[in-house]
C-alpha positions as CSV (number, residue, x, y, z in Angstrom):
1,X,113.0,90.7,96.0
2,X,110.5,87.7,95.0
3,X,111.4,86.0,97.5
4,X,110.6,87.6,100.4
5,X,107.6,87.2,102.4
6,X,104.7,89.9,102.5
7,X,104.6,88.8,106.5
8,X,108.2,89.6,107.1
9,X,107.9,92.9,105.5
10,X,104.4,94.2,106.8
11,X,105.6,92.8,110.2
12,X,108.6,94.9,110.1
13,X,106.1,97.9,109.2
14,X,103.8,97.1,112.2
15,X,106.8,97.5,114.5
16,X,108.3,100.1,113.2
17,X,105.0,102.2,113.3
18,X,104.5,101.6,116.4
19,X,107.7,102.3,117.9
20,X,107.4,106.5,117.3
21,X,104.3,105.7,119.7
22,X,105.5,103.8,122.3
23,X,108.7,106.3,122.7
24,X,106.6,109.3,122.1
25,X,104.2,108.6,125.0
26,X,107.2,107.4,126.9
27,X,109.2,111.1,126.3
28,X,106.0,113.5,126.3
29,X,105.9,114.1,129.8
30,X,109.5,114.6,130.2
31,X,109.5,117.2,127.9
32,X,107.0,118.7,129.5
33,X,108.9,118.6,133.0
34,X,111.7,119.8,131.4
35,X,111.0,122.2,128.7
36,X,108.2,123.3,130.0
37,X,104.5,123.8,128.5
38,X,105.1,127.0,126.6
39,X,108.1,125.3,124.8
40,X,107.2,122.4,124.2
41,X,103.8,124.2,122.5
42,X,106.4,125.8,120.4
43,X,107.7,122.5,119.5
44,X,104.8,121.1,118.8
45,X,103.6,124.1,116.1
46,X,106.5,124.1,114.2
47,X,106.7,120.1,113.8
48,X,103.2,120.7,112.4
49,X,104.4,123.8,110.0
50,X,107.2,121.4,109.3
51,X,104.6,118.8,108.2
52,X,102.8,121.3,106.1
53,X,105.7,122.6,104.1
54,X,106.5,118.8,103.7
55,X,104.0,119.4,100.8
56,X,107.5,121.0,98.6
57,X,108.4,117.3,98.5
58,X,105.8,116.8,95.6
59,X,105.0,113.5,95.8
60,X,109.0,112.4,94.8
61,X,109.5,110.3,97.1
62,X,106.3,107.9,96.4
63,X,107.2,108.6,92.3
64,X,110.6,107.1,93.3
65,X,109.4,104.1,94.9
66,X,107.1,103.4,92.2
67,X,109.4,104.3,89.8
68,X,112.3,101.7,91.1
69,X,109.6,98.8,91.7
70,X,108.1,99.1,87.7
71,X,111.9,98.8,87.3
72,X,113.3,96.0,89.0
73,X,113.8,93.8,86.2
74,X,116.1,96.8,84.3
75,X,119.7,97.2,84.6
76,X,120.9,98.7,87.8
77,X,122.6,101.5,86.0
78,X,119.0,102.7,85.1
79,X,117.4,102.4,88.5
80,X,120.8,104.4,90.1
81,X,119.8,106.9,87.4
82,X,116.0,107.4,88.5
83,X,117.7,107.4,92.6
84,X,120.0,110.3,91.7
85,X,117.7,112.0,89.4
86,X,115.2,111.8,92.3
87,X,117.9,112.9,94.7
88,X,118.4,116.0,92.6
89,X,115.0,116.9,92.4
90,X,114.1,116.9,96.1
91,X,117.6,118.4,97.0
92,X,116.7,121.4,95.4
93,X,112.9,121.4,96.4
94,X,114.0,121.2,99.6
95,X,116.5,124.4,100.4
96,X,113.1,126.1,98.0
97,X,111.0,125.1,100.8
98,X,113.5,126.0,103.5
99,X,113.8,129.7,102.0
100,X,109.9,129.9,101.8
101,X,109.4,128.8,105.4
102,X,112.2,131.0,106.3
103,X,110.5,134.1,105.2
104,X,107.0,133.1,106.2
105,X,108.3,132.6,109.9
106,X,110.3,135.2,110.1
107,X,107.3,137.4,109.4
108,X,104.5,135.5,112.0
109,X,107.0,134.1,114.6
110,X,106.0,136.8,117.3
111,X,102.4,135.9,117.0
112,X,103.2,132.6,118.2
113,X,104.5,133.8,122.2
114,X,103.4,136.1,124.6
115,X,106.9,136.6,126.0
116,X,109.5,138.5,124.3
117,X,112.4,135.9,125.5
118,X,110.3,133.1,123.5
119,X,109.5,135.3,120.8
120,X,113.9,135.6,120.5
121,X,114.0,131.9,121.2
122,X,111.6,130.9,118.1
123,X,113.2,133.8,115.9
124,X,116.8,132.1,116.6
125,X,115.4,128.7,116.3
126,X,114.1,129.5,113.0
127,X,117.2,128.6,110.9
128,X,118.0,125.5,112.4
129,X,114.1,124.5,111.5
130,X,114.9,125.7,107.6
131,X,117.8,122.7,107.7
132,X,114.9,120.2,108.1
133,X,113.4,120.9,105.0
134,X,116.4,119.5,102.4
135,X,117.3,116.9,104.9
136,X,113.9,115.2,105.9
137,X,112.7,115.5,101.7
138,X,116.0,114.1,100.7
139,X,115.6,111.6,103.3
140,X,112.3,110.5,101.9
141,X,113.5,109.4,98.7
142,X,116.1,107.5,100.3
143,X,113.5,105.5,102.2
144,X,111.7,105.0,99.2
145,X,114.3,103.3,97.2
146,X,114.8,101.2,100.3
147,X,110.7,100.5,100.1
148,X,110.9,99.5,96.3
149,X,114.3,96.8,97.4
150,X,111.7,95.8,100.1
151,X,114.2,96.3,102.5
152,X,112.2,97.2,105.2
153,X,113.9,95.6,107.9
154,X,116.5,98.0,108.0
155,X,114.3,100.6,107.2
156,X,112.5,100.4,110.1
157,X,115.1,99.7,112.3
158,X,116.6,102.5,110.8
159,X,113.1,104.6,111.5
160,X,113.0,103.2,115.2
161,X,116.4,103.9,116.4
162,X,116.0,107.3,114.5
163,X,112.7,107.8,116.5
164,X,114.4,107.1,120.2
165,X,117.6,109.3,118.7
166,X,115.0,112.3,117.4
167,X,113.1,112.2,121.0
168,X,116.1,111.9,123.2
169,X,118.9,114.3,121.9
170,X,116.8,117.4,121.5
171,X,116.3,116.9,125.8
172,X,120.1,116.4,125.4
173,X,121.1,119.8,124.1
174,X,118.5,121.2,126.0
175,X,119.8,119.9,129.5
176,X,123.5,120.3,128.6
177,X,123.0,123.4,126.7
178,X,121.3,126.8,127.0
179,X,118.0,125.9,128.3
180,X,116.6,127.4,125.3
181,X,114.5,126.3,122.1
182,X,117.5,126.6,119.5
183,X,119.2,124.2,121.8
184,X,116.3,121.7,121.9
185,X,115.5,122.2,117.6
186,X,119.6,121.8,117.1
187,X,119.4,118.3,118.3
188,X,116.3,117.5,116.6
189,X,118.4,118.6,113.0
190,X,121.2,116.7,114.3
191,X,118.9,113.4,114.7
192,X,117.5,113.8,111.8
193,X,120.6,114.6,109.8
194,X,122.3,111.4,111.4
195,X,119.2,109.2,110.7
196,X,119.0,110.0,107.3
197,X,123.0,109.7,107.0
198,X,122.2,106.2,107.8
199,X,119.7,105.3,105.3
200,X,121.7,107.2,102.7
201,X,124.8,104.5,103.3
202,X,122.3,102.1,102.6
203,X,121.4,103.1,99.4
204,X,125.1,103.8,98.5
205,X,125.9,100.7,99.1
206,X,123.6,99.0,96.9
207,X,124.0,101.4,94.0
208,X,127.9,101.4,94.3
209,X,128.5,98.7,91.4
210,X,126.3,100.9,89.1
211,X,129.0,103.3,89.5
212,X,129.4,107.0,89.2
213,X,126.1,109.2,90.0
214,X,124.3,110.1,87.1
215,X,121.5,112.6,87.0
216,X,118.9,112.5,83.8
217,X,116.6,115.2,82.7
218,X,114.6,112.6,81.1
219,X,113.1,110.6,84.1
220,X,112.0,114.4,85.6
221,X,108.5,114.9,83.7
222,X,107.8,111.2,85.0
223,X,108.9,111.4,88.8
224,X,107.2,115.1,88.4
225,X,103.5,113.8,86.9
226,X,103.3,110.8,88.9
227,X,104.1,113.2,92.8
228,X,102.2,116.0,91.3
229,X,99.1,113.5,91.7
230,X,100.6,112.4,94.9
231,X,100.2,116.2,96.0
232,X,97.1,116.9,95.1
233,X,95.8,114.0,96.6
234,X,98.2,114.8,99.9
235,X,96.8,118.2,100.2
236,X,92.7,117.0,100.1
237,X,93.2,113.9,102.6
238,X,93.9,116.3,105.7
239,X,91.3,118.3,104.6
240,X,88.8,115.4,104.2
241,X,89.9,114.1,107.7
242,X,90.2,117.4,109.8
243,X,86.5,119.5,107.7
244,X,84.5,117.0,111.1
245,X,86.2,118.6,113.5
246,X,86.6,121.8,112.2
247,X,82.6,122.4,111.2
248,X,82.4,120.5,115.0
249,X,83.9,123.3,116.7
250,X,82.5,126.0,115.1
251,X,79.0,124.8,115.2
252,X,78.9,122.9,118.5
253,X,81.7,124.4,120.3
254,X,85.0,123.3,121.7
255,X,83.7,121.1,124.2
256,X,82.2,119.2,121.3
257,X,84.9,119.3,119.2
258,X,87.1,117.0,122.1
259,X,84.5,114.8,122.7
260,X,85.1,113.8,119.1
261,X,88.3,114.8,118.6
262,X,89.7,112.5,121.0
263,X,87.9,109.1,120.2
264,X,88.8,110.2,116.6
265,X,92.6,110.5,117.3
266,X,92.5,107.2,119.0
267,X,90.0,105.1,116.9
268,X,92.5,105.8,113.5
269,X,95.9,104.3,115.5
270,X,94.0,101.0,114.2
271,X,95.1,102.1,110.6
272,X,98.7,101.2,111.2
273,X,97.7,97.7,110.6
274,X,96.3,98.0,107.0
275,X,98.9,101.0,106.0
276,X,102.1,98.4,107.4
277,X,100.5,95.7,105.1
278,X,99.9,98.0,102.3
279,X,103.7,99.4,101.8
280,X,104.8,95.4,101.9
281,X,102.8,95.2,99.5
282,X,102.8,98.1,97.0
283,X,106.1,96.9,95.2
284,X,104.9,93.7,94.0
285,X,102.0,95.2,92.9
286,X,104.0,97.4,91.1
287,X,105.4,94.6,88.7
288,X,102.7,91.9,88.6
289,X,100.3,91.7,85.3
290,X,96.7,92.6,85.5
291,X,95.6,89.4,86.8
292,X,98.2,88.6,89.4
293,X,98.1,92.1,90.6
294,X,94.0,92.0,91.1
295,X,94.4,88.8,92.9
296,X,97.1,89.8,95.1
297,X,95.0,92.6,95.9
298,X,91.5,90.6,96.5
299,X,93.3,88.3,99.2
300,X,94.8,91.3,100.5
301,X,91.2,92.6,101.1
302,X,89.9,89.6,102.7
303,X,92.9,89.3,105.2
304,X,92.8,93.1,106.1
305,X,88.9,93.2,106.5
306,X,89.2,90.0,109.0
307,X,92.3,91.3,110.7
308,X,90.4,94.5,111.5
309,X,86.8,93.4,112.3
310,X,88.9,90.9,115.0
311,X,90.2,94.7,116.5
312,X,87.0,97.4,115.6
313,X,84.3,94.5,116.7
314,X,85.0,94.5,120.8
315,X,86.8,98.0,120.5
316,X,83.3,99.0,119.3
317,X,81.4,97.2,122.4
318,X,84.0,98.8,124.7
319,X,84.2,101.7,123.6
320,X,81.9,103.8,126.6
321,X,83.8,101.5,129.0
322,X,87.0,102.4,128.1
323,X,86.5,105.8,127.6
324,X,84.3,105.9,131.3
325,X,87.9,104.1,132.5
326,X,90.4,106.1,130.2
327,X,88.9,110.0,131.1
328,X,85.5,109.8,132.8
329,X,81.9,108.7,133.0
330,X,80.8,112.3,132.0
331,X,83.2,112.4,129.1
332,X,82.1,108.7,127.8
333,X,78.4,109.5,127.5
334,X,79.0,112.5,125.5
335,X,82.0,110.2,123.4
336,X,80.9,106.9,123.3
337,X,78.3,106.9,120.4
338,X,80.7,109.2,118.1
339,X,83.3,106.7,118.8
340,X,81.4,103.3,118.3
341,X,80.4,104.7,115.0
342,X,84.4,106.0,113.8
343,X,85.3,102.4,114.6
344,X,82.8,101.6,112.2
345,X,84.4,103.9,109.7
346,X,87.7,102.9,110.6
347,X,87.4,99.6,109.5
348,X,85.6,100.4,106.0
349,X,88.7,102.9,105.9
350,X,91.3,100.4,106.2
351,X,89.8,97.7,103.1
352,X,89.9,101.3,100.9
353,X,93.7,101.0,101.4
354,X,93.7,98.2,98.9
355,X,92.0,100.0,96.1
356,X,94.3,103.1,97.0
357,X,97.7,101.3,96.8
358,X,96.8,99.2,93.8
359,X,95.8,102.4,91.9
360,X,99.0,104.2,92.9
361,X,101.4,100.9,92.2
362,X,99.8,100.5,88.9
363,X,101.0,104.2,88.3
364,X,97.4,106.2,88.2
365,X,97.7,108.0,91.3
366,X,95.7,110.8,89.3
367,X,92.7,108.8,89.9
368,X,93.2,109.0,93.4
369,X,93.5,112.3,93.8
370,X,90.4,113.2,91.1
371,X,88.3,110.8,93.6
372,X,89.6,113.0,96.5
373,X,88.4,115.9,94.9
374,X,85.3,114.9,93.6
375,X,84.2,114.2,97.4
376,X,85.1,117.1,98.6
377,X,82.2,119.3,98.6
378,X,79.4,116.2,99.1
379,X,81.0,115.4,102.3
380,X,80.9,119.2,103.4
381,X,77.2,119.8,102.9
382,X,76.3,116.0,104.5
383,X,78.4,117.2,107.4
384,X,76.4,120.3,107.9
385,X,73.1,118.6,107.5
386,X,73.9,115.9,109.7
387,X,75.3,117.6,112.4
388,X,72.4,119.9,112.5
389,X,70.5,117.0,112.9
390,X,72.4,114.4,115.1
391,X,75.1,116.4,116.6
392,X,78.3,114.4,117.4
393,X,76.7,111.0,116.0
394,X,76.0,112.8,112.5
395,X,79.8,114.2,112.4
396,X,80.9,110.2,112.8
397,X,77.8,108.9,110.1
398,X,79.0,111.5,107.3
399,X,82.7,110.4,107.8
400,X,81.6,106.5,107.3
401,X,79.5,107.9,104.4
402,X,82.6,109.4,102.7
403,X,85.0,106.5,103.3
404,X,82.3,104.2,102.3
405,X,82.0,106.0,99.3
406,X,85.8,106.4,98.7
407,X,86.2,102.9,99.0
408,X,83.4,102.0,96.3
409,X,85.2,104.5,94.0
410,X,88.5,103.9,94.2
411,X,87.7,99.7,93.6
412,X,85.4,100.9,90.7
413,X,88.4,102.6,89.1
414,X,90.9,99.8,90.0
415,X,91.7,96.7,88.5
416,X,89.4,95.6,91.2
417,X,85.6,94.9,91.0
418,X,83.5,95.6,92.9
419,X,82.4,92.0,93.2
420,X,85.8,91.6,94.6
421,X,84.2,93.3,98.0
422,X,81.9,90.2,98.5
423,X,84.7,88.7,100.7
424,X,84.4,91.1,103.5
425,X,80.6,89.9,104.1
426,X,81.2,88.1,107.5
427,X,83.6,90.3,108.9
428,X,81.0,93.4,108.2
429,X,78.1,91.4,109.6
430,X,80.2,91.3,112.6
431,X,81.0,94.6,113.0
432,X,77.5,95.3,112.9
433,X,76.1,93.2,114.8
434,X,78.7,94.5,117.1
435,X,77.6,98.0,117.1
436,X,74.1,97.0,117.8
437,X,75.1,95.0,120.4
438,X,76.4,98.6,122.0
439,X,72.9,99.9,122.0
440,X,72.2,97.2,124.9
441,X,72.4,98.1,128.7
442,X,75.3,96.3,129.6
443,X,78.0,96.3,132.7
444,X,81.6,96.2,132.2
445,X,81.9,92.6,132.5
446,X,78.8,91.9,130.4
447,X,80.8,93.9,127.6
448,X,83.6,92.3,128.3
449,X,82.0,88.8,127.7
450,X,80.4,90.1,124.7
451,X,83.5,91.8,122.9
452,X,85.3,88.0,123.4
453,X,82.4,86.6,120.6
454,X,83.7,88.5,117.7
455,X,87.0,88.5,118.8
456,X,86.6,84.6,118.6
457,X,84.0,84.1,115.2
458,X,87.0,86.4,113.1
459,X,89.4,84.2,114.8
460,X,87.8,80.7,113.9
461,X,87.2,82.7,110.0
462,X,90.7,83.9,109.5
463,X,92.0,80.6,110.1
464,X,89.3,78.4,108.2
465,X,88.2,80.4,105.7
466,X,90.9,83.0,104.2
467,X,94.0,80.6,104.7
468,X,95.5,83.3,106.5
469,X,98.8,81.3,106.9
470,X,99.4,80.7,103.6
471,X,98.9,84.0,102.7
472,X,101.6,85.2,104.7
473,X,104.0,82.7,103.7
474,X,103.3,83.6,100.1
475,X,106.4,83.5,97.7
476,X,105.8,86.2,94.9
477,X,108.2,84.2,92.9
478,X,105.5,82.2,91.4
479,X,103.4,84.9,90.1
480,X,104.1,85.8,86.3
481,X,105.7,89.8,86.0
482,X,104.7,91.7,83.3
């Protein structure tokens, strides 16, 4: 595993998160054509019910990755042990979760169609939907021992191809098979089933000299007390991410709400970036010492708050033009500010990842989640006041306030300092500047000439100052493991 580059593997990550994208805006409209709106509606509610319900995975599959990585150096008869043990656990949790969903649909599925033949179709849908639930949890502990090998080539091949099989054969059954919604959710099980066949012959195969499965009641309260944190903290973050939009609509009106909705949903795809680099490198943070670990995570902060001022500085000055260009004029006057100022956030969000994965790698994701909590409540009473007083622009300002303020935490509580944060000064000075630059009256080209600048200045820093290439040729190898 040392030797393996943190470019390779984040790399990997980039593509692979970007592939669902790419194939869902590629498949979207032919569900629509074929499926139809009301359907694919229906589709789209219960892949968010599914998400929800994810929540019975508790945090196992993250406490099996960091458990395997803290473990790398031990016998592999030990690691197979935490796997199976893991296996176990989210086996179980998982036909638990499928039973609860069971019921709880069963009882609310007719509020969810106006016509009796849908309200049959979801009803008969519903038990092919259950089978997600111990599939898709026991699939996420298979993908994080594969994270903790740092085998994430083929886990994101694995991902991709599972992402073009999960879009295409539900359109499949649908066309071949009864024109109905079981027909379409069948295929989605059978993707997923298949897809996470794959990834469990992968881990097979590198636990098969271990030997016989072995399951140990021992490493439960561990795997259990490290996801329980995971949880918590799981079960806030959508919360703290979703309260804007929510107080938005009920204060300001729908309208509103998609005038920042939309910029929103678009400004965080940047986050990909930050979040591939962060799961390359959460297992070697997991086994470094103290010192190693903090400096590891300090270069990681300087090449992440470069990388993304050199894509939130001209997104920033474009945003009203591309918005004007994307929807319309009308739409981008009412956007535009909201959305200047989430880019804003958006990059202070993406140097918290750092803290965030060095407190979870170094096994306290418990201070995560307490930071999580302990925001809560602040950020609902700045988002009232603010959006009293500035509308849209106050919604944006009290999310930057709370990642700003996640970010100084979560460093504070690190093995960071927050001294280590000197080393995003330029690239913040340029994103500032750049969202003063958008208070200017400027023409498209104008603001295209403009946004080249600090696409060119984080250019000329990366390379001179960070030494951006020989961070991502670094060899791990060298570092001493605790």
């Amino acid at each position: 595993m040392a030797g393996k580059k943190i470019h390779h593997n984040a790399m990997y990550n980039l593509a692979g998160s970007i592939a669902p994208i790419v194939i869902a805006f590629l498949t979207v409209p032919i569900y629509i054509k074929l499926v139809g709106e009301a359907r694919y509606g229906l589709i789209s509610l219960i892949w968010l019910a599914f998400g929800y319900f994810g929540v019975f995975d508790l945090g196992l599959s993250r406490a099996t990755a960091y458990r395997l990585s803290s473990l790398t150096d031990q016998p592999l008869a030990v690691r197979t042990s935490v796997f199976y043990t893991a296996c176990g656990l989210n086996l179980g949790l998982g036909l638990l979760s499928a039973m609860c969903f069971y019921v709880v649909s069963s009882a609310s599925a007719a509020h969810f169609a106006d016509s009796l033949e849908l309200q049959s179709e979801i009803v008969r849908s519903l038990p092919w939907v259950a089978l997600f639930f111990p599939v898709g949890l026991l699939g996420g502990v298979f993908a994080g021992c594969l994270q903790s090998q740092e085998m994430f080539l083929e886990l994101n091949v694995q991902q991709s191809v599972g992402s073009i099989v999960l879009q295409t054969l539900p359109l499949l059954f649908f066309y071949y098979g009864d024109h109905d919604l079981p027909s379409a959710i069948l295929g989605a099980v059978i993707a997923r089933a298949l897809n996470v066949c794959w990834l469990g012959l992968v881990c097979v195969k590198w636990m098969y000299p271990a030997g016989r499965p072995v399951f140990r009641s021992a490493y439960i309260r561990g795997l259990f007390r490290y996801g329980g944190w995971i949880t918590i903290s799981d079960m806030i973050s959508p919360i703290l991410n979703g309260l804007d939009q929510m107080i938005i609509g009920a204060t300001l009106g729908p309208k509103a709400t998609a005038y920042y909705s939309v910029p929103f949903s678009m400004a965080s795809k940047v986050l990909i970036i930050p979040a591939s680099l962060n799961r390359a490198v959460f297992p070697r943070l997991a086994v470094l010492d103290t010192s190693n670990a903090r400096r590891v995570s300090e270069k990681s902060l300087e090449i992440i708050a470069g990388l993304m001022a050199l894509t939130c500085a001209p997104a920033i000055i474009l945003a009203q033009p591309a918005l004007a260009f994307w929807i319309n004029a009308e739409f981008a006057s009412h956007a535009h500010l909201a959305a200047s100022i989430l880019l804003v956030g958006m990059w202070i969000n993406s140097i918290g990842y750092i803290p965030w994965t060095l407190l979870q790698a170094r096994g306290r994701p418990d201070t995560v989640a307490k930071i999580h909590a302990l925001e809560l409540l602040p950020f609902v009473g700045l988002l009232l006041a603010l959006i009293s007083l500035f509308g849209l622009a106050g919604a944006a300002v009290a999310w930057c306030a709370r990642v700003l303020m996640d970010l100084l935490l979560q460093t504070r509580f690190s093995e960071m300092k927050l001294s280590d944060l000197k080393v995003t000064g330029v690239p913040a000075l340029v994103v500032a500047m750049s969202f003063v630059a958008t208070f200017a009256s400027m023409g498209l080209l104008t603001s295209l000439a403009v946004a080249i600048l600090p696409v060119l200045v984080m250019a000329v820093w990366l390379l001179k100052t960070t030494d951006i290439t020989g961070y991502i040729g670094l060899d791990m190898s060298r570092f001493q493991r605790k």
